[in-house]
N, C-alpha and C positions, 0 to 999 in steps of 0.2 A: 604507411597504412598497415594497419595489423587486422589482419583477417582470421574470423570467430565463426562465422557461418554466414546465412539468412535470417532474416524479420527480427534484426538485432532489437529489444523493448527498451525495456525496465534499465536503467544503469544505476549503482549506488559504488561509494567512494569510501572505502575504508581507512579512514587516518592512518589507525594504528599500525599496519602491516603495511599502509602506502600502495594499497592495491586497487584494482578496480574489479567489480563484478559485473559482467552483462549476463541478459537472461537471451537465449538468441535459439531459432531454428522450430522445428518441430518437437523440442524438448532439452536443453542445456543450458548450463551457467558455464561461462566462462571468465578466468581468475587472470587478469592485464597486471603483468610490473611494470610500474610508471617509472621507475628510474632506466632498466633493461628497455624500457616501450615493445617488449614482445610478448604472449601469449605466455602466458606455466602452463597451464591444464585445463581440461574441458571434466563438467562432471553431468553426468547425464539423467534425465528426468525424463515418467512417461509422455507429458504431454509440453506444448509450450507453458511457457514460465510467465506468468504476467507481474503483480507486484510482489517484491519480496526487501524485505526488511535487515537490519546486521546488528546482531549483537556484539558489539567490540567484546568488551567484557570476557564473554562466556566463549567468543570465534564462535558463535552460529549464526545460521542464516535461516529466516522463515520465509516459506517461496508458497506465492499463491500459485496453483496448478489446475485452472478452470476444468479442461481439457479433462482429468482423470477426476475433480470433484474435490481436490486435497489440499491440506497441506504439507510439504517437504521438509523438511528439517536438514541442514546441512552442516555436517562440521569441518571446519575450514582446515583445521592440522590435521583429521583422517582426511580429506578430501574426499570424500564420500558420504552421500545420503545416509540419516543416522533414524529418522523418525519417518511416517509417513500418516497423517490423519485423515481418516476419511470426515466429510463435511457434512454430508447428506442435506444438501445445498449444491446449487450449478449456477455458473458463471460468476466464480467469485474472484473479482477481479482488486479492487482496492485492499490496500494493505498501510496501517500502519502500528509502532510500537512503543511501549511506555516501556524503557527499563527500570523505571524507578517503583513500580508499582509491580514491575512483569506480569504486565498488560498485553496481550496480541489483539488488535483491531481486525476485523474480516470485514468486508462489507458482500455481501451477494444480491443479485438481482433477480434469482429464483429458487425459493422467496423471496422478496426484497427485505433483506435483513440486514442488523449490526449486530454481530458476534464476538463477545467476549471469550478469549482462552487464558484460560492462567499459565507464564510463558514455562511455570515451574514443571507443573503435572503435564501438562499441554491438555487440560479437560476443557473443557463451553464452560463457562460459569454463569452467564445469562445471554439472551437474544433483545434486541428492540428493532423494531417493523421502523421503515424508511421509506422514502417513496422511490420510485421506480427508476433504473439505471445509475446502480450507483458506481462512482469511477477515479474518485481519488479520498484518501481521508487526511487530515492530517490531526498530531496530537500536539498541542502547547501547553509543557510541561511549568510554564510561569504561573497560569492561569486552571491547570486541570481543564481546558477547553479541548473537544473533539471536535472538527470539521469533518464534514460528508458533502460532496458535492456531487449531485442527482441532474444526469439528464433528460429527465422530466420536468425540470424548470423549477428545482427547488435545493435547498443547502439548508441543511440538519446542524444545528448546534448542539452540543451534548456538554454537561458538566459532569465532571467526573466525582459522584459522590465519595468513590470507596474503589478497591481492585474491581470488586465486584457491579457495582449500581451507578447508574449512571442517571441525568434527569435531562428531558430536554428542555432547553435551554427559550431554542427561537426556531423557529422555520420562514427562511428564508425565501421569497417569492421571487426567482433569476428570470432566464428564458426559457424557452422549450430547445434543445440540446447543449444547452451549457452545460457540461459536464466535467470536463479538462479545467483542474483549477491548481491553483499553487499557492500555499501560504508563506509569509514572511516573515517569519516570529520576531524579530525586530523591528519591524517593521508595520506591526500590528495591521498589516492586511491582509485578505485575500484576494488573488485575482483569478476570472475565470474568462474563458474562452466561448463567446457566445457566435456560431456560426452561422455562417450568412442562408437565408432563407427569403422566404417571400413580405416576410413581416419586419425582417433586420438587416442591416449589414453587421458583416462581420466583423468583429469588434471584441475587445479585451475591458471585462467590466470592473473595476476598484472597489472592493467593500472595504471601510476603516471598522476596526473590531475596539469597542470600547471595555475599558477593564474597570 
């Protein structure tokens, strides 16, 4: 057992370096070597870390930080916080990333928005309104498809016209807090997590995504 803190989140798996990143506590990333299976370093952030993203490529990392309103920018050879964007947006919790475009996805819940950065300048490049609680995104770089999946009982399809413009696509009619989804880009699904209520049991829902 390798021990990193409390309310360990977010985990992403960096091929290249063969490392792992958790986001964990009241504000840190922690960098796991899989071959060692021990701890390197901790690097510290103001707030907890919810989604955040790895650019192999470039060794950065983009970290949604609800808590302070930001985004973190992290460089993996300084090991140390290199950027810091204020959002002027709260509870922005999903995250995902096009490197092929140097595309950054933000989603927030207040406003409920979808937020373009360009990963270059790190500016907004446009905003599109969502519906309410949004909580995972994902990008299929086969298809220029964007998922949003809202627990408010709905999932935003987005095509990616440009870096910039996006169109939507479909809006998906799920449950009321399906929001936890996963997509399989091989597998041309998505699945989400629809929780048990007065109206459901709880249940794991299949969507096939047609190309």
């Amino acid at each position: 057992m390798i021990q990193i803190g409390g309310d360990a989140d977010n985990i992403r798996y960096d091929k290249k370096l063969d490392m792992v990143f958790a986001g964990f506590g009241s504000g840190g990333i922690a960098c796991i070597d899989l071959v060692k299976l021990e701890l390197i370093y901790k690097i510290n952030l103001p707030a907890h870390p919810e989604s955040f993203q790895i650019d192999e490529r470039k060794g950065l990392i983009f970290i949604n930080v609800p808590g302070a309103g930001q985004m973190d920018v992290i460089d993996i050879e300084k090991k140390t916080v290199v950027e810091k964007i204020n959002l002027n947006v709260k509870s922005n919790f999903p995250k995902a990333l096009d490197t092929i475009h140097q595309v950054i996805y933000i989603g927030s819940r207040n406003p409920p928005k979808l937020i373009l950065f360009d990963e270059f300048s790190l500016n907004m490049t446009s905003e599109y309104n969502l519906p309410d609680d949004a909580d995972d995104i994902y990008y299929d770089s086969s298809d220029s498809l964007i998922f949003v999946s809202c627990g408010s009982g709905f999932i935003n399809i987005f095509k990616q016209k440009d870096s910039k413009e996006l169109i939507l696509n479909e809006r998906i009619k799920s449950s009321p807090g399906a929001r936890t989804s996963l997509y399989v880009s091989r597998l041309n699904k998505l699945f989400i997590t629809v929780p048990k209520n007065e109206f459901n049991k709880a249940k794991v829902v299949e969507y096939s995504i047609a190309h």
